[in-house]
C-alpha positions in Angstrom: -16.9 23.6 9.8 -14.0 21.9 8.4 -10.9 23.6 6.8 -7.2 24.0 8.4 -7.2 23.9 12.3 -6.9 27.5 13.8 -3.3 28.4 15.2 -2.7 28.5 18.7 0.3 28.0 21.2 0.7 24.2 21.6 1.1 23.9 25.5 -2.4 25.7 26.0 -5.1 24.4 23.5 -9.0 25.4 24.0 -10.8 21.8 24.8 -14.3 21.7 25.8 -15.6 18.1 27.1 -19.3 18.0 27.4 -20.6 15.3 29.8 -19.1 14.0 33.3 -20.1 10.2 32.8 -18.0 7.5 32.4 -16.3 9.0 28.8 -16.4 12.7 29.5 -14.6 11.8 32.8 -11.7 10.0 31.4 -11.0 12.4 28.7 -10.9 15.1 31.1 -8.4 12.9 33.2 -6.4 11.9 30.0 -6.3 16.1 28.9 -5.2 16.8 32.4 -2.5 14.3 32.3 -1.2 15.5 29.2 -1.1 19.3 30.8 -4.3 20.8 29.4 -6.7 22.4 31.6 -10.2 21.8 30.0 -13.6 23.5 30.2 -15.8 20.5 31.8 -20.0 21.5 31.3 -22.5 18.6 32.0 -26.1 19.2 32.2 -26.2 17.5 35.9 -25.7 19.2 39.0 -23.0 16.3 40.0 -20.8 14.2 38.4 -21.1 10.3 37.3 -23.5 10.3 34.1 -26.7 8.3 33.9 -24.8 5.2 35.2 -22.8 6.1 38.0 -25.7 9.2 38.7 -24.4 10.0 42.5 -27.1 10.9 44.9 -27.5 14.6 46.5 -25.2 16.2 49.3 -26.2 14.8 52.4 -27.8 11.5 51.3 -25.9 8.2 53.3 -27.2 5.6 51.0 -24.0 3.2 50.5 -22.2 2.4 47.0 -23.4 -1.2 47.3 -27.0 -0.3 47.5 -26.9 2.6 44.8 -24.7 0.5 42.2 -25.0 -2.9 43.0 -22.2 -5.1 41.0 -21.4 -1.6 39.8 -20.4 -0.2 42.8 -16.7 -0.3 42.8 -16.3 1.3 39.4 -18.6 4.2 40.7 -16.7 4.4 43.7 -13.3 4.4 41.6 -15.0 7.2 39.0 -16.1 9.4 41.4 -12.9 10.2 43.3 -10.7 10.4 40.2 -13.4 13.1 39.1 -12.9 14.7 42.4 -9.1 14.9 42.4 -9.4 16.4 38.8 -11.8 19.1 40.1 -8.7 21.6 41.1 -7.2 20.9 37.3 -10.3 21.4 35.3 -12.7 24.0 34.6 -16.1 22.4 35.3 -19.3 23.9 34.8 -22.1 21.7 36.2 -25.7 22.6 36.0 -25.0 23.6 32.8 -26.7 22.9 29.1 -25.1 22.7 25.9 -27.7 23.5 23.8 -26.0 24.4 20.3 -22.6 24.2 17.9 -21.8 26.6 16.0 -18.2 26.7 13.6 -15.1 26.7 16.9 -18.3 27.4 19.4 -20.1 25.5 21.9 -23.1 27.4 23.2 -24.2 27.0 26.8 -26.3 28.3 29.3 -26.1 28.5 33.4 -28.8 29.5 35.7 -30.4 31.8 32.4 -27.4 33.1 31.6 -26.0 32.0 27.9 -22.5 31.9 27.2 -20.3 31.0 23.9 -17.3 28.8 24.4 -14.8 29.0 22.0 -12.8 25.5 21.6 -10.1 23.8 19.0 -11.2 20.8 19.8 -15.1 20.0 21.3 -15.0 15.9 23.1 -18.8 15.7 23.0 -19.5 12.6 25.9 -23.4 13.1 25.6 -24.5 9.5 26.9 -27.6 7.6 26.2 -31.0 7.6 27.0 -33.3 5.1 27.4 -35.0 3.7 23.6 -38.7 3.3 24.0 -41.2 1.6 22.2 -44.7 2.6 22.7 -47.3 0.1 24.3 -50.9 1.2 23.9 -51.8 2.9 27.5 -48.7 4.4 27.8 -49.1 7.5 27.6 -50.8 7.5 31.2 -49.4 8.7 34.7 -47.1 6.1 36.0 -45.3 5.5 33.4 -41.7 6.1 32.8 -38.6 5.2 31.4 -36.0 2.9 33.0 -33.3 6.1 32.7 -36.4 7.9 34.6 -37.0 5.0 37.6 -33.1 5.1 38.4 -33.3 8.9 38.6 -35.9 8.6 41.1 -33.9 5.6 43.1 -30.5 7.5 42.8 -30.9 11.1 43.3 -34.4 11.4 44.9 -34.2 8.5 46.7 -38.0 7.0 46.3 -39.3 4.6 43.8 -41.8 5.4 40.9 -44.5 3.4 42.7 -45.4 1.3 45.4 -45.9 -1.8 42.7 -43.9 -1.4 40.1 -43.6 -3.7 36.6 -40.5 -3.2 34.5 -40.7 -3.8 30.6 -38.7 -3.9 27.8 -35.0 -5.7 27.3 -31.3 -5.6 27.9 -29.3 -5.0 30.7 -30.9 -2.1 32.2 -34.2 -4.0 32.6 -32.7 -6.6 34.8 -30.2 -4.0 36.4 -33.1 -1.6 37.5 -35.4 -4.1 38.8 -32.9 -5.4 40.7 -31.6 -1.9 42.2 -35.4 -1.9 43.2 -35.4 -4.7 44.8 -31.9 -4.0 46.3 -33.8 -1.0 47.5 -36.5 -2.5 49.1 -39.2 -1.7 46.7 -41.8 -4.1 45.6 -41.3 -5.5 42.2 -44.6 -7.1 40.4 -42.7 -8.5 37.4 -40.1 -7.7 34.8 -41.5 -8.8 31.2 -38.6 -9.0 28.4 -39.2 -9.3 25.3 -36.7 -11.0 23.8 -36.6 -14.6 23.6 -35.2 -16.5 26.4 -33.3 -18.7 23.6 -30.1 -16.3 22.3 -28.9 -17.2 18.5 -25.4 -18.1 17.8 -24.4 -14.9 17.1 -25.8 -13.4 20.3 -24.1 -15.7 22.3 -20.5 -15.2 20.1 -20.5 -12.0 20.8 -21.5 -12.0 24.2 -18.5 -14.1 25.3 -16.3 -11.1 24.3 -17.0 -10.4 28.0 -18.0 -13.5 30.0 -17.7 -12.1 33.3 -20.4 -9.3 32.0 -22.3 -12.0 30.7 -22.6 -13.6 33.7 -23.1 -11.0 35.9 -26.2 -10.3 33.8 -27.4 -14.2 34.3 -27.0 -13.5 37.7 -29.2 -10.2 37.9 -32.0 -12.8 36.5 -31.4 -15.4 39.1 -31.3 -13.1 41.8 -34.9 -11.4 40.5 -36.5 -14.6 40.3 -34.7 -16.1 43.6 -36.6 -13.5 45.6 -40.0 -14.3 43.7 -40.1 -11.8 41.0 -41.4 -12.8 38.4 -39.2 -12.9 35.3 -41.0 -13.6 31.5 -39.1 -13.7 28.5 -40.3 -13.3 25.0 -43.3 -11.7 25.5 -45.4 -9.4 23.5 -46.6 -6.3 25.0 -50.4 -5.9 24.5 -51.6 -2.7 26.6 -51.3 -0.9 30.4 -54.6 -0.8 31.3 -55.6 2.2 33.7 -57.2 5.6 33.6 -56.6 8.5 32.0 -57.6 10.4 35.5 -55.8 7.8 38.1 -52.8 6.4 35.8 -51.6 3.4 35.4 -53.2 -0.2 36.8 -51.8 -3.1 34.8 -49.8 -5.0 32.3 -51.0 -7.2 29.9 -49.1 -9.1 27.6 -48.8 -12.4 25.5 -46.7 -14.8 27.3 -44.0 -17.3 25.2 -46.9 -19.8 24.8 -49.2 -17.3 23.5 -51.3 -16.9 27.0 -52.2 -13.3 28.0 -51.5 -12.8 31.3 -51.6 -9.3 33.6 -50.0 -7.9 35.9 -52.1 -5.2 38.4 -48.8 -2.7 39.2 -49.6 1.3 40.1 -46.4 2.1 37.5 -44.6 0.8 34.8 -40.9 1.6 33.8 -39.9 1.0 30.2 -36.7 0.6 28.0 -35.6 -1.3 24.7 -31.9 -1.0 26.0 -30.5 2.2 24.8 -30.1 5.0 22.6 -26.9 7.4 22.1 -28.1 11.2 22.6 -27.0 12.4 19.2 -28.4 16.2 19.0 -25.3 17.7 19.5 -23.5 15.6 16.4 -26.1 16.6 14.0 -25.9 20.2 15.2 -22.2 19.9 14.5 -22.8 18.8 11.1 -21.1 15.5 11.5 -22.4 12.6 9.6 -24.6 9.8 10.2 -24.9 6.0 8.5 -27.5 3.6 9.0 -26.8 0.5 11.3 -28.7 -2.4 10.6 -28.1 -4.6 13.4 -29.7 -2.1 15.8 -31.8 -0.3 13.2 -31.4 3.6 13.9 -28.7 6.3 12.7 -25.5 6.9 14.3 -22.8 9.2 14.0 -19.8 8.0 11.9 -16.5 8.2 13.7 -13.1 6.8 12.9 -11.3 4.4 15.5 -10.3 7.3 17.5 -13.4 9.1 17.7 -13.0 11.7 15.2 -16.1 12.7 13.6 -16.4 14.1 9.8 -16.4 17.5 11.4 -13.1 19.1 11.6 -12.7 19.7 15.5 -15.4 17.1 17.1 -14.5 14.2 18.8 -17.2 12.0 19.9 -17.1 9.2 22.4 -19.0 7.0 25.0 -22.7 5.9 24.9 -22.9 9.5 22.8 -22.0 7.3 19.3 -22.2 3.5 20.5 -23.6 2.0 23.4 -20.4 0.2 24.2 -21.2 0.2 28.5 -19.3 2.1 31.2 -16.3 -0.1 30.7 -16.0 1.2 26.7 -16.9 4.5 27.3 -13.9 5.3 29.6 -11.6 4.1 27.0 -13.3 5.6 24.2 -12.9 9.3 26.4 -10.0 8.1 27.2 -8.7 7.6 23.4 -10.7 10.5 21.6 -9.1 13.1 24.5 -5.5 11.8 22.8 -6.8 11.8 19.3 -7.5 15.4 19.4 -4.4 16.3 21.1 -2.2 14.6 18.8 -4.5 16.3 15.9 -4.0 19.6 17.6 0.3 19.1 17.3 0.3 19.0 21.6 3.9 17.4 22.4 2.6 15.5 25.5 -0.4 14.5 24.4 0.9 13.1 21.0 3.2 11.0 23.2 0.8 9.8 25.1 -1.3 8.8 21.8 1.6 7.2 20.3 2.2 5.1 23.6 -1.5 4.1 24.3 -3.9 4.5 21.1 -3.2 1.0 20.2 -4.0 -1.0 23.4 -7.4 1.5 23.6 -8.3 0.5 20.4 -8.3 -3.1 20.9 -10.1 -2.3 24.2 -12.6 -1.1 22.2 -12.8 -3.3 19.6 -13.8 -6.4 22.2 -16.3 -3.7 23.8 -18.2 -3.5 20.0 -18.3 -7.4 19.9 -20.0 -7.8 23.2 -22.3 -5.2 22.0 -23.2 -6.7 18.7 -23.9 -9.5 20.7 -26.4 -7.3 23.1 -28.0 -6.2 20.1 -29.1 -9.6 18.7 -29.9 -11.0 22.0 -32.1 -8.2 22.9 -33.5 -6.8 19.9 -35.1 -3.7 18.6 -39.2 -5.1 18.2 -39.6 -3.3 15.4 -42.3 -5.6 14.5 -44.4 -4.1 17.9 -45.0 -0.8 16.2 -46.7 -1.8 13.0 -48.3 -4.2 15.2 -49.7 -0.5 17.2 -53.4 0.0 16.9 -54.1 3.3 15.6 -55.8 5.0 18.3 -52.2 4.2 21.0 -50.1 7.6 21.4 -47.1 7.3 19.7 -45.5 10.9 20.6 -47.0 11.6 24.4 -45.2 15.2 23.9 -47.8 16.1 21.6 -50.4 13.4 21.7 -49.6 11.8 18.0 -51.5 8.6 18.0 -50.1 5.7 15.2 -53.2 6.4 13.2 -52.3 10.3 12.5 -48.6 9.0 11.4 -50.0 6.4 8.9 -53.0 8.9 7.4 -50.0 11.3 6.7 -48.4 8.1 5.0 -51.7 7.1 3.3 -53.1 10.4 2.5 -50.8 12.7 2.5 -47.7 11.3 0.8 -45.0 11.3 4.0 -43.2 8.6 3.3 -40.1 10.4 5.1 -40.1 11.2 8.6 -39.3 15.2 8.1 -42.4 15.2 6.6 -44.7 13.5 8.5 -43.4 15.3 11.7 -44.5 18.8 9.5 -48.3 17.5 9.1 -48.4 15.5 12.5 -45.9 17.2 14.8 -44.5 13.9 15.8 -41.3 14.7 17.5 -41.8 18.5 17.9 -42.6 18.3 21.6 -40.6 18.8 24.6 -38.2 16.0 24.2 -37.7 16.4 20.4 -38.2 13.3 19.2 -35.7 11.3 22.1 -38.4 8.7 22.7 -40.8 8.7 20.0 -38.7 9.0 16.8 -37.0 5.6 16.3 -40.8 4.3 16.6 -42.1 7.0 14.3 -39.5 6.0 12.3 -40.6 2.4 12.1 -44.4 3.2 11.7 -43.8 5.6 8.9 -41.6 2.8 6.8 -44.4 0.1 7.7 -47.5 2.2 5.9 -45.2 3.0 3.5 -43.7 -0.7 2.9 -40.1 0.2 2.7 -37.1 -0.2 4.6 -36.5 1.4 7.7 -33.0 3.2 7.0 -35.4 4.8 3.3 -37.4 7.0 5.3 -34.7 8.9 7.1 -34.1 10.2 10.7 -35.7 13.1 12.7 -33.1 16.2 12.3 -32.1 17.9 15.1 -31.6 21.8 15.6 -31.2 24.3 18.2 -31.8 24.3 21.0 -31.7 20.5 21.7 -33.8 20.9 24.8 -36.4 23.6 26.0 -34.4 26.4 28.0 -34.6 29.9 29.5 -32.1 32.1 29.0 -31.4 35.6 29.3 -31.0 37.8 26.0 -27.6 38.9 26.9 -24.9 36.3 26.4 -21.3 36.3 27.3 -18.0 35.5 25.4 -16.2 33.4 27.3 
């Protein structure tokens, strides 16, 4: 997929943005601006990404009570997107399933279509990063992503008494939109330490206000009697296999167990960039300590190793809402500069600079998210081996460390041929990084040695018509 760029006139190059969130929508705002029409497809029905998710037609709910401290930001997002609707060619309801070399494959109602581009500006988002907890795999249980779906586009909450586990930002910004909301909140249990390192702290001040703003998501919880624990280790949700879900129990910060009776549980370990499309493009990945997991390498601008794929937003690195626009923003000019577009280079020239240092403070504050909520990689090895690890197909800890043990899978490719780990509906999105762990634990080696899940086509289940369309 790499070689010289194909020729084309320069006033009317073929762009393809994937994703209307935060990223996608400021590329597609910086193309239009620079007199490029672009082919807009995202998987939603609506506009706004995970973040800024906008409720259904109809619905009255008001921007405060939807997005909080967020609300302006959605507010802004939302018109721009709709004043670009008359210069764009958007596609909602539509998945990108595959890449091939200048295609983007896609499919609408069934019906599959090929999209030819010069330059694809893949602004894929995040999903939520789970760690399993023994009893998880029962009803009423869900991610945090999952319990602001419900809030935001359906309008209920996951249960009537509801515990929210994990750490970072979205587990105090969910509870709170629950609470906001008027649902009933039994406790949100963090696992981090409530004591940040140095270099936490550092790189948190990048962003005070943000900071802040998250100190005050904790106050508020707790003002209003929530209960807020910090540093705790998850030890199982109790319940029935038949009935779901009926408590929390975990080791407290003084080594107590204490539980919490709830009828659902949401759970996140902050976040994880939705890669699939990258490693279908061919572009390459590196290891990141600090956050333990594979990410697409990109240069400053957001070009990725493959010749004509831009990447940007939460897609690469979880950089918030704020980064991502820039980073759409940026990458949009990047490839229109690469592709020799007059206007657009212009605009690069005049702006890449300023976006770049944007960005730049946006990675400090979240290298400074990453040590002061991390990654409890320890909490897997700690998993006893009858707890699910993979719920898609039901591959419990002690199947992954047999294949270790007894069959020589000391990669993750291979234990996901003898166990299936990963081969389920979601394709390794929430087990993976866990398998990952589990797999270097029996094997006692490094993480980053025993590789990453590999994507392939199509990166989500789909039904689709034989017949496909050139577009």
């Amino acid at each position: 997929m790499s070689g010289a760029p194909p020729s084309f006139p320069s006033a009317s190059p073929r762009i393809v943005v994937v994703g209307t969130g935060p990223a996608g929508v400021r590329a597609a705002q910086a193309l239009v601006r620079a007199g490029v029409r672009p082919i807009v497809v995202d998987e939603s029905r609506r506009d706004g990404g995970q973040i800024y998710r906008r409720q259904p037609e109809g619905f009255k709910r008001p921007y405060a009570k939807l997005y909080g401290t967020e609300a302006e930001k959605a507010q802004a997002l939302h018109s721009d997107f709709d004043a670009l609707r008359d210069h764009i060619d958007y596609r909602g309801d539509t998945l990108a399933w595959n890449v091939s070399e200048g295609a983007l494959h896609v499919v609408h109602a069934g019906e599959p279509q090929t999209l030819p581009f010069d330059a694809l500006l893949v602004c894929s988002g995040a999903t939520d990063r789970l760690m399993p907890v023994a009893g998880w795999h029962r009803a009423g249980c869900y991610s945090l992503g999952a319990s602001q779906i419900a809030l935001k586009a359906q309008a209920c909450a996951i249960g009537s008494r509801v515990v929210f586990m994990g750490s970072g930002p979205l587990l105090y910004l969910v509870a709170s939109q629950y609470v906001q909301a008027g649902a009933r909140v039994a406790a949100v249990l963090d696992t981090a330490p409530a004591a940040k390192p140095w270099g936490a702290v550092a790189g948190l001040l990048a962003r005070p206000r943000l900071a802040l703003r998250g100190l005050a998501l904790i106050r508020g919880l707790r003002r209003v009697g929530v209960p807020v624990l910090q540093g705790v280790e998850p030890l199982r949700i109790d319940g029935d296999d038949s009935l779901g879900v009926q408590a929390v129990a975990v080791r407290d910060a003084q080594g107590r167990e204490q539980r919490f009776e709830c009828d659902a549980v949401g759970l996140g370990w902050h976040l994880r960039a939705e890669t699939q499309l990258a490693d279908i493009a061919r572009c390459d990945f590196e290891f990141e300590p600090l956050s333990r997991q594979w990410l697409p390498r990109i240069d400053a601008d957001g070009r990725s190793s493959t010749k004509g794929v831009y990447l940007a937003g939460d897609g690469v690195r979880i950089l918030g809402a704020d980064g991502a626009e820039a980073a759409g923003r940026l990458a949009a000019l990047a490839a229109l500069a690469d592709l020799g577009h007059a206007p657009g280079r212009a605009l690069y020239d005049a702006e890449s600079a300023a976006l770049r240092r944007t960005l730049a403070q946006m990675n400090r504050f979240r290298e400074g998210l990453a040590r002061a909520f991390p990654w409890p990689h320890a909490q897997a090895a700690a998993l006893p081996d009858d707890a699910v690890v993979c719920r898609c197909e039901a591959v419990t800890a002690g199947e992954l460390r047999r294949c270790v043990n007894e069959m020589d899978s000391h990669e993750v490719n291979r234990a996901k041929a003898f166990s299936r780990v990963g081969m389920g509906r979601c394709q390794g999105r929430f087990c993976g990084h866990a398998s990952a762990e589990i797999v270097a634990q029996a094997s006692g080696v490094p993480v980053q040695l025993v590789g990453r899940l590999r994507s392939q086509a199509p990166v989500k289940p789909l039904m689709m018509n034989t017949r496909e369309v050139q577009a």
